[in-house]
C-alpha positions, 0 to 999 in steps of 0.5 A: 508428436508436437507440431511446429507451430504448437512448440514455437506457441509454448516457447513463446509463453514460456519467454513471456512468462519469464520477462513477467516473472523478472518484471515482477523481481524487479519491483520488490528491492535489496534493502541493508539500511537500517531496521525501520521500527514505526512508520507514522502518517499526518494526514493534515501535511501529507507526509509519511515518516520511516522511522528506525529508532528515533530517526526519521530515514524517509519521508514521502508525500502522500495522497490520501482517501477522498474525504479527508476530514476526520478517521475512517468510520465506515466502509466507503466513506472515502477516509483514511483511518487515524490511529494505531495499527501495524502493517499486516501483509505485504501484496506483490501482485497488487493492482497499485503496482505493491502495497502494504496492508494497514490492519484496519479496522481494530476491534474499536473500529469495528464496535464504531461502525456497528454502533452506526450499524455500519461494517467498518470497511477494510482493505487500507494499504500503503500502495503505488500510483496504479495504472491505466485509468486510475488517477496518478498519484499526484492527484490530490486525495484520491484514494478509497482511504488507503495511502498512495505513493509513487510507484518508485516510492512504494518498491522502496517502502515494500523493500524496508517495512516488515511485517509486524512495523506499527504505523501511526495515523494522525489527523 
């Protein structure tokens, strides 16, 4: 027989576990506009462009990897890549609240790197601002070479862009 004080326990988690659970459905949004058929970065002004057709539908702000000068070359150097990748995966548990996952490094890449006898890194994303003691996202150029948005920003992003979408990274 369960004891009291154990079924109050398991009603508990059982609350717990369903706000975390419509918390979660909270982040990740409707979407009905338009089908976004590219998203293109210049790196120099900060911006990323949705694009459905030959129409720009959004535009956010930007931070970007910590050394900004030049593409990505090596894992940690800090730099957010230039080029032509797509987006590959989407995290819904992502410690940047969501993220979208840039398929850096492409075989170019990897030969780059290898010829600095160098691994390439990994792990670009489009994410949120993250938490706790992460930086806001306001602060410039902070990320380890991935692309930082608000969190509000992301949610919209995450809700918009499938897999498959390429992303055009520009200096």
């Amino acid at each position: 027989m369960i004891s009291r004080r154990a079924l109050i326990g398991l009603s508990l988690a059982s609350v717990f576990a369903a706000r975390g659970a419509a918390a979660e459905a909270a982040k990740i949004r409707p979407y009905f506009g338009p089908p976004v058929t590219q998203l293109q970065v210049f790196k120099a002004k900060r911006k990323l462009y949705v694009i459905s057709g030959q129409e720009v539908i959004k535009t956010y702000r930007i931070a970007l990897g910590g050394n900004t000068e030049g593409p990505k070359q090596w894992e940690g150097d800090s730099r957010t890549p230039e080029g032509t990748y797509e987006i590959d995966f989407r995290n819904p548990n992502s410690a940047f609240h969501l993220s979208l996952r840039i398929s850096y490094p492409n075989a170019n890449d990897v030969a780059a790197a290898k010829a600095m006898g160098r691994k390439p890194g990994g792990d670009i994303f489009i994410h949120g601002g993250g938490g706790g003691a992460f930086l806001p996202w306001f602060q410039r150029d902070w990320t380890a070479g991935c692309i930082a948005v608000k969190d509000e920003e992301i949610e919209e992003l995450y809700a918009m862009v499938q897999l498959g979408t390429p992303i055009f990274l520009f200096a």
